[in-house]
Each structure stands twice: as C-alpha cells, then as structure tokens.
N, C-alpha and C positions, 0 to 999 in steps of 0.2 A: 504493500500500500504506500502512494506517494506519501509523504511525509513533509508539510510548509515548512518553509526557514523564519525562523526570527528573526527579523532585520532592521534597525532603527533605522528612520530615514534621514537624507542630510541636510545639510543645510544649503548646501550649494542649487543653484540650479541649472538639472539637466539640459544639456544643448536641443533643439528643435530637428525632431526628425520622424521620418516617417514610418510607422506600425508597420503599413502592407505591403502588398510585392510589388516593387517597380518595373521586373524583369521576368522573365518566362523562361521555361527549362528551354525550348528549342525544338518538340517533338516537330515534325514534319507533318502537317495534318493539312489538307485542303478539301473542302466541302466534305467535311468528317470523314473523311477518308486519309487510313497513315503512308504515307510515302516513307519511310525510313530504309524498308530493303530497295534495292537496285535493282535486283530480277522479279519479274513478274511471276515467275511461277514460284515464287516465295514468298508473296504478298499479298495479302489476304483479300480478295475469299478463295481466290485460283490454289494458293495453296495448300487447300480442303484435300484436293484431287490429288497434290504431291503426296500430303502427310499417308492417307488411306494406301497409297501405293507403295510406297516407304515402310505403313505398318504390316506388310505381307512378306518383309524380308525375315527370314530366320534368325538372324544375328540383332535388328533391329524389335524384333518382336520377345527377344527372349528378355533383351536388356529392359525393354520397357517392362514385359509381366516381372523381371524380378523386382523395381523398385515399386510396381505397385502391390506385390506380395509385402514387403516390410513395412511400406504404408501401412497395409491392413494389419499386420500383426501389432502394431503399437496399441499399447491401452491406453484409453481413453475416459480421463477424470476430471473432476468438477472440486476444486475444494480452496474453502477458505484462507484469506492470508493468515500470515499470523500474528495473533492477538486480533481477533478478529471479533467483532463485535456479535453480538444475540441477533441482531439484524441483518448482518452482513452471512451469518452462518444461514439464516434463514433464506436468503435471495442464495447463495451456493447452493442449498438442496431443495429451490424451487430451477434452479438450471439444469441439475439432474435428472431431475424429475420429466424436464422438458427433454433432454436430450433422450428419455426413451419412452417418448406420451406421443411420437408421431405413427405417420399411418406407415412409412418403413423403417426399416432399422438404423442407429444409424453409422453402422457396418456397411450398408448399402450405400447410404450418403457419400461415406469417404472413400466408397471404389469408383462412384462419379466424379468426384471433385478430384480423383486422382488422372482423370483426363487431361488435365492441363500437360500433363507430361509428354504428350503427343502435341495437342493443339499450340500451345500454349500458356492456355487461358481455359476458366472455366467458369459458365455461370450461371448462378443459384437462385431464383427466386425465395424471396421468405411469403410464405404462407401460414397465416397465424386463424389459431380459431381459441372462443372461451371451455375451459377446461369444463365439460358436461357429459357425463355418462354418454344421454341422449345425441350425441356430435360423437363420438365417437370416441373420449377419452376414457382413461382410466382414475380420471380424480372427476370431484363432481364441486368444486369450491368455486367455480366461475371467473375464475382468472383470466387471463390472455393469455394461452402459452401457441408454440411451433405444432402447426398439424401437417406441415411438410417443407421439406426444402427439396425440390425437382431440380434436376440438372434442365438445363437450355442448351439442347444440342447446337456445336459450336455449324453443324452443316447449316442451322436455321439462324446465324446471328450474321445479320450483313454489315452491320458496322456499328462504331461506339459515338454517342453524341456527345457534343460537346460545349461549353459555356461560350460566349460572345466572344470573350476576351481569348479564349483557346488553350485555359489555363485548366480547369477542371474537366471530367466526365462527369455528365450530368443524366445520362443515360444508353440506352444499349436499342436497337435497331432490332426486330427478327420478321425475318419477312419467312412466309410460310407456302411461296408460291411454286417451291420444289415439291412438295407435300404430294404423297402420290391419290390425296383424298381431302381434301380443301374441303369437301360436305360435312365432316368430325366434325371442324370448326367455325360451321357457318354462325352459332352461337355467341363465338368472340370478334370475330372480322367485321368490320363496319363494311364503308367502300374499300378499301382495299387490303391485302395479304399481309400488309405489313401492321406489325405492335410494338409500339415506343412503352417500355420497362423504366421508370424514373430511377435514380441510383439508387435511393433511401430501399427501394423496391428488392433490391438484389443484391448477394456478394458475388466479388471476384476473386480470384482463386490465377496466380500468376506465377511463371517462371521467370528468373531474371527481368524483373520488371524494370529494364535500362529505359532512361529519358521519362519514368511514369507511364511508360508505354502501356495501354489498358491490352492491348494482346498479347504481352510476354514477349518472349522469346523462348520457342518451344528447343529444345534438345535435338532436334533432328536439323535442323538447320548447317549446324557445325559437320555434321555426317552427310549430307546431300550431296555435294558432288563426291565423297568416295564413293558414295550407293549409284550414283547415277553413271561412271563411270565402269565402277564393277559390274552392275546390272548391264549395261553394251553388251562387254566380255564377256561375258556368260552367258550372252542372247548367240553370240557370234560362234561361239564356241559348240552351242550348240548343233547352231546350223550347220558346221563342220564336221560334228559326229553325225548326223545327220548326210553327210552326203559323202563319205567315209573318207574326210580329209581331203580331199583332192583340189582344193581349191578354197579362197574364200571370195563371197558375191561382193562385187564392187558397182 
C-alpha cells in the first residue's frame, strides 16, 4: 500500500510551470491507423493472415503452446496488503469471490488473454452483472460483480481509436463484416458491421508495448523472415523430391 510523505512546505516560491504534457511519444498513427512497421504484410490487419500462417509452423507452434502452458500453470490469488485494514481485507475477498462468480472459469480467461503472444495484443471486454442467484451467481447480496470477461477476436478488431490530440486510446474499432453469419448479430449492428468499444469498456493485454503502441509487438515479428525464408526452402525442396532431383523450376 502507497504510503504519503510528511513534508512541511517552504517558504520559497515554486517557479511557474506547466502540470500536462507539452509533447507526444511519437507513435505513427494516421486516421487511426498505426504506420510504425514498414512492411505491409506486418501491419495490421494484413498481418492477421501472416501470424495464422506462421502459427502452422512446428517450431513456431510448439514455442508459443509452451509459454502458454506456464501461463496457465501459474496460481492465481487475491490477497490483502499488509496490515491491511477490516475493509480492505473485505474488498480482497469480494475480488475473489469475483474472480470465480463468472459464467467461465477463469483458467479459461487467461488461455485467451494469452493470445497476445501471437497477435500481439489482446482484448477483453468487462461485463459486469449484480450478484443474484436469479442472474446466474453464486452469492445473492446484490452487489456489482464480473459475469464475464470475453476475449474480442483480434481477426474482428480493425483498428484502435484515438483522442484528438493522438495522445491517448480512447477506444477499439471491431467490424464484424468477415462474420460468416452477420444474422447472430443482427440484435447489436445498427446500420453498419462495425462497434466502437469505449476504453473504460475493455482491457488490453500487450506484448512489448514500445511507443504505447495499443497493438504490441507480437513475438513473431522478430522470426518472420527466418520463417518466410525457410518456409521457400522447404517448398523448393520439396518440389525437388518430388520430381527426383533432377532439376529445380525457374
């Protein structure tokens, strides 16, 4: 728990200057869209279609399920700081409480949110309901708690929005007009496929988040061209056992 300083104040007076930010990190974003990669097939949404082809590789597929194997084997606890108040112990085992009053487990949760390891970036809507038998909880006190957090598939997030100034994400883009069934959700779509998600709405879940970058920097990135190089070779190689060496097609 933070802890205030005691500090008398002086006598002197402080110079005139300004509280907020004069200046901006830099990301590269034009009409919410981030330019920061150079190659297009590594920039997002196009490189949906890389990561997915990338995650069929052997070598790439086994490193990603080991780190989300260790992911998942971490426990996962709720507990008080120390010397912690009659209050504060009480709001620790009502977040307990919450982390297993939803409608999946949430074992499940962190094998989605472990998607950013691919993408990424990963993102979560909060979905809260009052704690009622009748709803579907396990307490009946009427409280507010979590009756799910849903991953947002990264194939349905078109882009991240952004404040005027182009300092903050203010929210997150998902258009659903890939959807092999637009009728599911004719219930949420106004006139069109897409849903603006306000931040407060959702968490993010990011890998090397350089520059504040709301889409990470996913781990394959750094491996793309050995895979895309190796992957040739081994198309070529193929086709050479395939036509019992004699030649390769030019």
């Amino acid at each position: 728990m933070a802890e205030d300083l005691d500090l008398q104040k002086g006598d002197s007076t402080p110079p005139r200057l300004r509280m907020g930010e004069t200046s901006t990190v830099g990301l590269k974003v034009s009409n919410d869209r981030i330019y920061e990669e150079m190659k297009s097939e590594l920039r997002w949404p196009q490189v949906i279609t890389t990561y997915k082809q990338m995650g069929y590789d052997a070598t790439i597929a086994s490193a990603i399920g080991l780190f989300e194997m260790m992911i998942a084997r971490v426990d996962w606890d709720v507990e008080a700081p120390l010397d912690a108040t009659e209050e504060q112990k009480k709001k620790a085992k009502f977040i307990a409480q919450c982390k297993d009053d939803m409608e999946h487990t949430w074992m499940n949760f962190i094998q989605e949110v472990s998607s950013y390891l691919t993408y990424g970036f990963s993102v979560h809507e909060k979905v809260y309901r009052r704690r009622l038998k009748a709803d579907g909880s396990k307490y009946d006190d009427g409280l507010i708690g979590w009756k799910k957090l849903p991953v947002r598939s990264q194939d349905t997030i078109e882009k991240f929005l952004f404040s005027n100034d182009g300092r903050d994400v203010v929210g997150v883009q998902q258009d659903l007009s890939a959807s092999y069934d637009l009728n599911r959700f004719r219930n949420i779509l106004a006139s069109s496929n897409k849903i603006e998600i306000p931040r407060k709405k959702f968490m993010l879940f990011r890998t090397n988040p350089k520059r504040n970058n709301p889409e990470g920097n996913s781990p394959l990135k750094k491996c793309y061209f050995a895979w895309k190089y190796r992957s040739t070779i081994e198309e070529q190689e193929a086709i050479g056992i395939s036509r019992d060496m004699v030649g390769m097609p030019v």
